[in-house]
C-alpha positions as CSV (number, residue, x, y, z in Angstrom):
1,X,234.1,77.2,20.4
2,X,232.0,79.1,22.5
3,X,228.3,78.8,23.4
4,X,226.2,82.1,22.1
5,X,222.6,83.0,23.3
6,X,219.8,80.5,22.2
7,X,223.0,78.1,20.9
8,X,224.4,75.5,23.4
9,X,227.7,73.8,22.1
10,X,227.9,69.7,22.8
11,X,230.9,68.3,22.9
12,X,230.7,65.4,25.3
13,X,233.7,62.6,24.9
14,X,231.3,60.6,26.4
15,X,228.3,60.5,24.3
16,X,228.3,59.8,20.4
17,X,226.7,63.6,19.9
18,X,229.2,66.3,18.9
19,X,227.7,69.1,17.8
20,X,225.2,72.6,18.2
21,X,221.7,72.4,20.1
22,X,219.5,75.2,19.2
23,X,217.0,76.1,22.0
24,X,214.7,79.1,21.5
25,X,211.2,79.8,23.6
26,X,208.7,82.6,22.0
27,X,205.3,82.8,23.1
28,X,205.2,80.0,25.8
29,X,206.4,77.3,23.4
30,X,210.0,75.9,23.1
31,X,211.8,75.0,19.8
32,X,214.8,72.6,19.7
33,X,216.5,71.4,17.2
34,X,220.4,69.7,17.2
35,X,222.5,69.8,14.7
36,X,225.4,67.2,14.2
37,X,229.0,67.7,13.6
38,X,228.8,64.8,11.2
39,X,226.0,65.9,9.4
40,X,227.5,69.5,8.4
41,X,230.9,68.5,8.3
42,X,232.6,69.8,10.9
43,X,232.1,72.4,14.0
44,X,232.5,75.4,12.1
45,X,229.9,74.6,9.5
46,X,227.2,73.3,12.0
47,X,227.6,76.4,13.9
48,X,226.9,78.2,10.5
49,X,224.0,76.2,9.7
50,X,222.9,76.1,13.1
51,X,223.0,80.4,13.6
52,X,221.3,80.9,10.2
53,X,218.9,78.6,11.1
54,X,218.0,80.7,14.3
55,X,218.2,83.9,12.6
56,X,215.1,82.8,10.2
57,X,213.0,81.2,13.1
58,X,213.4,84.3,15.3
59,X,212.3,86.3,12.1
60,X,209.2,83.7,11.8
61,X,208.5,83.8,15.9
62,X,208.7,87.8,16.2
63,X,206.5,88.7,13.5
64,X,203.6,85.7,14.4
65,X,200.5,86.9,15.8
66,X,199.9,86.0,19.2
67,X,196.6,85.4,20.9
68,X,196.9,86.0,24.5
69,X,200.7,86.5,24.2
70,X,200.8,83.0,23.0
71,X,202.1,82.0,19.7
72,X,198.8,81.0,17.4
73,X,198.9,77.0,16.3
74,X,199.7,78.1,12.6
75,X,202.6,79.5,14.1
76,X,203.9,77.0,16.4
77,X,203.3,74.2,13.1
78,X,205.1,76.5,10.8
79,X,208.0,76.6,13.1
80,X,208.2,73.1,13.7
81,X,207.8,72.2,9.6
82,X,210.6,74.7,9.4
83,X,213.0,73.1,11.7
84,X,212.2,69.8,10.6
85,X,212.9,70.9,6.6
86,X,216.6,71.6,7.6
């Protein structure tokens, strides 16, 4: 499988992480989240779960108000509950 924008595949034979790390950066902050192979059962799913995942945070990040060009705190704590709820 192959890596698409703002989705990084891991697949390391060396490390005990197999899976999708989503990486995004709006407004001067940086959101990560990785999702596991074992947790979504398999590559194809992760990337599933992983792409919807980023579709819904862009929507949240590109509508925010920004103060300065920066993402307000609300923002940045609603993306973060939001990442950590899935």
């Amino acid at each position: 499988m192959k890596s698409k924008k703002n989705l990084t595949r891991f697949t390391y034979e060396t490390t005990a992480f197999q899976g999708w790390r989503l990486c995004i950066s709006r407004g001067g902050t940086t959101f990560t989240k990785y999702f596991s192979d074992k947790a979504y059962d398999g590559p194809k799913k992760t990337l599933k779960t992983a792409d919807e995942t980023l579709e819904k945070l862009k929507e949240l990040l590109d509508g925010a108000r920004r103060i300065n060009g920066k993402l307000t705190k609300t923002t940045i704590a609603k993306a973060q509950k939001f990442l950590k709820s899935v």
